[in-house]
N, C-alpha and C positions, 0 to 999 in steps of 0.2 A: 941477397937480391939488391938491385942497382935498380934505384928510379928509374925511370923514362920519363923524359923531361914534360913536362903538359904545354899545352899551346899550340900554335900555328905548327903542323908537322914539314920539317925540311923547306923552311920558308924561302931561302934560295933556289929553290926549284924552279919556282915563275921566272926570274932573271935569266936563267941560263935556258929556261925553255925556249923562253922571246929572244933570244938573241941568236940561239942555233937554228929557228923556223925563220928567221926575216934574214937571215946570213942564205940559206938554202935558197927560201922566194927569190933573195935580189939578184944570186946568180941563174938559177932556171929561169923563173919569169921574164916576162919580156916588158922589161919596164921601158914602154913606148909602142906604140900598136905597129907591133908584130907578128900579130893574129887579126886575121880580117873579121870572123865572127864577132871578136870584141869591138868593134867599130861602132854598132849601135850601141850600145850600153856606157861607152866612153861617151860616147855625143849625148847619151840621154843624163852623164852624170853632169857636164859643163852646162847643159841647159836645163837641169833640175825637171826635166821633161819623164814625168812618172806616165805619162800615156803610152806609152811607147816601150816602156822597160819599168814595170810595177814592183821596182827595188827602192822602197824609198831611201830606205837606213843606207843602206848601201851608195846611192846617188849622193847622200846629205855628206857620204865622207869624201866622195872622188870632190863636191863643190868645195868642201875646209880644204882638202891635200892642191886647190888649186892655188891656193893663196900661198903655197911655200915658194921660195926663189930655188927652183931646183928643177933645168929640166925644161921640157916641152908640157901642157899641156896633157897628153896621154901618157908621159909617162909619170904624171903626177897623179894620173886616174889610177894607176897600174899600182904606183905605190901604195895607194891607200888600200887598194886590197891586198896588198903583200903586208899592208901592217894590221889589216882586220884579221888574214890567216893566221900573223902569229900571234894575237891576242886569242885564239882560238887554240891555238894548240896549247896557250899556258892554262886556260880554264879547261879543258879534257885530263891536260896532264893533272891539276889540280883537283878533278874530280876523281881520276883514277884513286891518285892518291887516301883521299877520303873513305874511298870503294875499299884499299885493301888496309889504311887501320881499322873496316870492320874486320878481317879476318885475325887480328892478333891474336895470340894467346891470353890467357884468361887474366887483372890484371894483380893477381896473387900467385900468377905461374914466375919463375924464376928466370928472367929476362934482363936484358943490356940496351944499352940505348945502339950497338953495335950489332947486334941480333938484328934489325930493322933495316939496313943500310942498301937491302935487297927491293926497299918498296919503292925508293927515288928512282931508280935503274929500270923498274917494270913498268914506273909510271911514263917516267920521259920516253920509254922504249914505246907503248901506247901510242904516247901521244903525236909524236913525229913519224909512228907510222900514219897514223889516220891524217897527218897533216899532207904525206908523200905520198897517199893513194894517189891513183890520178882522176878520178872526179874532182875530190879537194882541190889539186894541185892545178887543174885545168880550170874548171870555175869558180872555185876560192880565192885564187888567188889574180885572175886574167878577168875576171864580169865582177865579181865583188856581191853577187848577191849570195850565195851558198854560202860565202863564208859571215854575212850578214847572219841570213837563218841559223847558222851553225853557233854563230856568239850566243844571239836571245836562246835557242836550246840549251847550251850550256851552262847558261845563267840562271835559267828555268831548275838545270835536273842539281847545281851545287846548292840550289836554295832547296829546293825539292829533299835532296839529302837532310842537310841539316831541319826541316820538318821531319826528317821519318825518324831522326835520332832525340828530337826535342820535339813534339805535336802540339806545344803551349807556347810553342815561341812565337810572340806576336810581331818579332820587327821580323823574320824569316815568313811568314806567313802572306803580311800585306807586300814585301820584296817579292814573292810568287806569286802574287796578284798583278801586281805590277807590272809583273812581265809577259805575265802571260795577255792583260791588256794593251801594252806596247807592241804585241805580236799580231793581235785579234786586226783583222781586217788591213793588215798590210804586210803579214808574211804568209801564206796560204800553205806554207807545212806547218812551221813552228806553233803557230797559234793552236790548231788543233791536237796537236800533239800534247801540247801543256795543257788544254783544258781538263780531259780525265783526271790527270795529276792533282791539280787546285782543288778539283770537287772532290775528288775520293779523299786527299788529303784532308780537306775543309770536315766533310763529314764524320771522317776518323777525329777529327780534333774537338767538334762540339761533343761527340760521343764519351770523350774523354775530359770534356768541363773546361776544353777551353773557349776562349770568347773572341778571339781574332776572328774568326770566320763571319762574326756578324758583322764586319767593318770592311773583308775583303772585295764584296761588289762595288763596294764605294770606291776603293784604291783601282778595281776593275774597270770600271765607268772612268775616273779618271785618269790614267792611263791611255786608255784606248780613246778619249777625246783628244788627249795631247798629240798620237799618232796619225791620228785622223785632222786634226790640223796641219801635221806636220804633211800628212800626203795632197790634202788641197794647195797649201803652200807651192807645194812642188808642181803641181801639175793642173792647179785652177779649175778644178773639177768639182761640184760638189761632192760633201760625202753624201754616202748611201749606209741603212742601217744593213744592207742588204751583204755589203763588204765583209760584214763580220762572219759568215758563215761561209764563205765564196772558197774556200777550201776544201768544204767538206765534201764537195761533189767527185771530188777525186779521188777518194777512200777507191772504191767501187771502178774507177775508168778505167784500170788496167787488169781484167782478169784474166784466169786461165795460162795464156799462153806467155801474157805479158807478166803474169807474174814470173813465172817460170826463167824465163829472159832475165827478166830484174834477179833474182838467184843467181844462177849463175854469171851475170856481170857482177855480182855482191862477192860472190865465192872467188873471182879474177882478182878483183884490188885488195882481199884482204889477205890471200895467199893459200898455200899449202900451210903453214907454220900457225899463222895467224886463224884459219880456221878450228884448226886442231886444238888451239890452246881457249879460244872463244869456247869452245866446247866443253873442254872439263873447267874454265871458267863458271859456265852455266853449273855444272853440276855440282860446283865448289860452293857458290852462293849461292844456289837452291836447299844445301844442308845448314849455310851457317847464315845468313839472310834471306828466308823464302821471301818475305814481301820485297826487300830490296832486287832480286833476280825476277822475281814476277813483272816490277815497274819497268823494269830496266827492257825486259824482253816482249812487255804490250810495244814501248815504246822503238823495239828495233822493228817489230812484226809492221805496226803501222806505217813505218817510214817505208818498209820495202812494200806498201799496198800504193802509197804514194808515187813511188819511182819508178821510170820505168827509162831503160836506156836508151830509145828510140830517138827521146827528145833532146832535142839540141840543146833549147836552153829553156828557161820556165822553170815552176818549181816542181813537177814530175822530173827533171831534172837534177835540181836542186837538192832533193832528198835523197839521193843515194850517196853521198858523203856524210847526211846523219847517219844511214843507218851503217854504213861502215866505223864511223866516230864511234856510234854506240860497241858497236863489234868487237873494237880495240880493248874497249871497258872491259867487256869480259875474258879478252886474251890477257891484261894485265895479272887478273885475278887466277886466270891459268897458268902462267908463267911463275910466278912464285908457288902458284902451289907442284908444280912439277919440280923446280929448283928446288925448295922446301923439302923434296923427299931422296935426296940426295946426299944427305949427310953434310961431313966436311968439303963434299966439293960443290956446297948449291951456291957461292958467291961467283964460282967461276962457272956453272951450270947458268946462273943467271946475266951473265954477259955473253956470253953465248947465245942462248936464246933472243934477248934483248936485240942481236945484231942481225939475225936472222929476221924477226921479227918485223925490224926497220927493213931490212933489205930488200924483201918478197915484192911486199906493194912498191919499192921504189922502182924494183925492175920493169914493174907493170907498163908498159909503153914504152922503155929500152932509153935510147939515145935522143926518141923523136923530143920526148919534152925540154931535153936542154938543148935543142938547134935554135938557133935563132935566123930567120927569114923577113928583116926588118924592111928589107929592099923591095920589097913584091906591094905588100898594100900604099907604102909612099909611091913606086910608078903607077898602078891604078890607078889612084887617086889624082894624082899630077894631070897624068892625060884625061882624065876624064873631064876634068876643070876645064884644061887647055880646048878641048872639042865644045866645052856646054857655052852658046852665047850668051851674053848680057840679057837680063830678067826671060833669061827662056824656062820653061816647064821641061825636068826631065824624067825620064824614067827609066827608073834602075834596073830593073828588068829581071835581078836578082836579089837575094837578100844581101847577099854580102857586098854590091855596090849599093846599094837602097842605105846599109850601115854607114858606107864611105860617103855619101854625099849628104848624110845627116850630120857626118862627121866633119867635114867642111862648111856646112852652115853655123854650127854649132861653135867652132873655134875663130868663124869671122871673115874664113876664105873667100867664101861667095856667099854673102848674105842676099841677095838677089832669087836667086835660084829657087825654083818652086818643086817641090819634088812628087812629083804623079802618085798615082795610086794604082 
């Protein structure tokens, strides 16, 4: 029997994840507003204006990405969610990975550090799908707040894991505090999504004699003060204690029919292939992780009560790229165990699948997502200025000129301009 090495598993994984998800963004994306819908959200990130687009995280980064010499204004907004996506697809990939060293063999079975070289392949395959859906790929990477909530999720369920594997770890403990109070009253998926996790967590862990938990409201409170300064910062508003639940009312706003819609847009971005492996995924970690498949699948069921495809943009929006993210997790854990049962041919069973995998949701919306139509919202916007006189009141009349002319106040065009209601 040959060791397998202990430590960070396939620590290069992150590296090559980031750099094939921000290579993919820089050429789809439309670094420079190229999409008229994104016009509000760019102007609300130059003007740190959270009234208007309640993405704080999100805003804080297009404000830093404004400071680089690189570029126009929007498409420094543009960049910064093309590099919050792929920091998102190396923490999924990272968690996939973590997901499928629980399924290893036992660790007295007769094993190679060679045997394993199938789980970097299932996780990057994962993670660049759920990066290529097109929710992701549309507001992850063009508004910048999905893939905002999509980081603090991810941050949430890698800390989350390492709890369900150690329940006494107190720097992993107050880190899930943390984040799930970073989340609380300024991301309205992510926050509630973490909170069962903290408590059920927390309470598994005093029950088992550890003592973090008495210290996490603390880490909780403080946390969630810091974001709640961060969001008056941004948008001068007092806070409200009222913010920290301003999520939950959403659980509930899309039944019935709307849930049914949200499925079936869930079962389009994640594929034929992707579905089917999500599947015996579930049934793979229901026999070798039930608590870990249970967590995994409150938290996909929740995203999809949140989502709902209707919405343009907001976090009914927002959440249907977790709950696909989450999806991927469990296609990973399908993918190997299908390759796995294939004998000598699962290494080339698993790049096959792998490709498939990425392929499905990349097809989802065909050619449209890599056209670029950077010409349309700059004439807009042009004539629209050239028509509006000096300190006149206008009004947009629709949302996507209502976006453009926030969008010129914002960058300095016409600071004059008072824009109606």
């Amino acid at each position: 029997m040959t060791a397998v090495p202990r430590g960070r598993e396939w620590p290069t994984l992150d590296a090559a994840l980031f750099a094939a998800a921000l290579v993919v963004y820089s050429l789809g994306v439309p670094l420079g507003l190229a999409r008229v819908e994104a016009a509000r959200q760019v102007a609300a990130g130059l003007a740190l204006d959270t009234s208007t687009e309640p993405a704080t995280y999100a805003l804080l980064a297009m404000r830093l990405a404004g400071f680089l010499p690189l570029g126009d204004q929007p498409l420094r907004a543009n960049l910064a969610s093309a590099l919050l996506g792929a920091f998102v697809a190396v923490l999924f990939g990272r968690l996939c990975v973590q997901v499928l060293v629980l399924l290893r063999p036992a660790a007295n079975a007769r094993q190679d550090a060679r045997d394993f070289l199938q789980e970097p392949i299932a996780a990057s395959a994962a993670a660049l799908a759920g990066a290529l859906s097109l929710s992701t790929f549309e507001l992850g990477t063009t508004a910048g707040s999905a893939a905002a909530t999509l980081l603090l999720l991810a941050l949430g369920l890698l800390v989350g894991l390492a709890l369900l594997r150690d329940c006494a770890s107190a720097a992993a403990g107050w880190a899930l505090a943390a984040v799930a109070g970073l989340s609380a009253g300024v991301d309205a998926v992510a926050g509630p999504l973490l909170w069962p996790l903290l408590v059920g967590l927390g309470i598994w862990a005093l029950r088992k004699g550890a003592r973090w938990p008495l210290l996490a409201p603390l880490c909780f409170v403080a946390a969630w003060g810091g974001s709640a300064l961060a969001a008056v910062a941004c948008s001068a508003t007092p806070a409200r204690l009222g913010s920290l639940f301003s999520g939950l009312g959403r659980l509930d706003a899309h039944a019935g029919a709307g849930l049914w819609a949200t499925a079936v847009e869930l079962g389009d971005e994640v594929g034929v292939v992707g579905a089917l492996l999500a599947l015996i995924g579930m049934v793979v970690l229901g026999a070798r992780a039930a608590l870990l498949a249970a967590w995994l699948l409150l938290t996909l069921l929740s995203a999809v009560m949140f989502a709902h495809p209707a919405a343009s943009v907001g976090p009914a929006r927002a959440a249907l790229p977790v709950a696909s993210a989450v999806g991927f997790v469990f296609a990973s854990a399908g993918l190997l165990h299908v390759a796995g049962r294939l004998g000598r041919a699962r290494m080339a069973a698993t790049v096959a699948l792998a490709v498939m995998l990425v392929l499905t949701p990349a097809m989802d919306g065909g050619r449209a997502r890599w056209l670029r139509h950077a010409a349309l919202p700059t004439h807009l916007l042009d004539h629209a200025l050239d028509r509006a006189e000096l300190r006149s009141v206008v009004d947009p009349g629709t949302g996507e000129m209502d976006g453009l002319f926030r969008l010129a106040r914002a960058m300095g065009l016409r600071p004059d301009l008072v824009i109606g209601k």
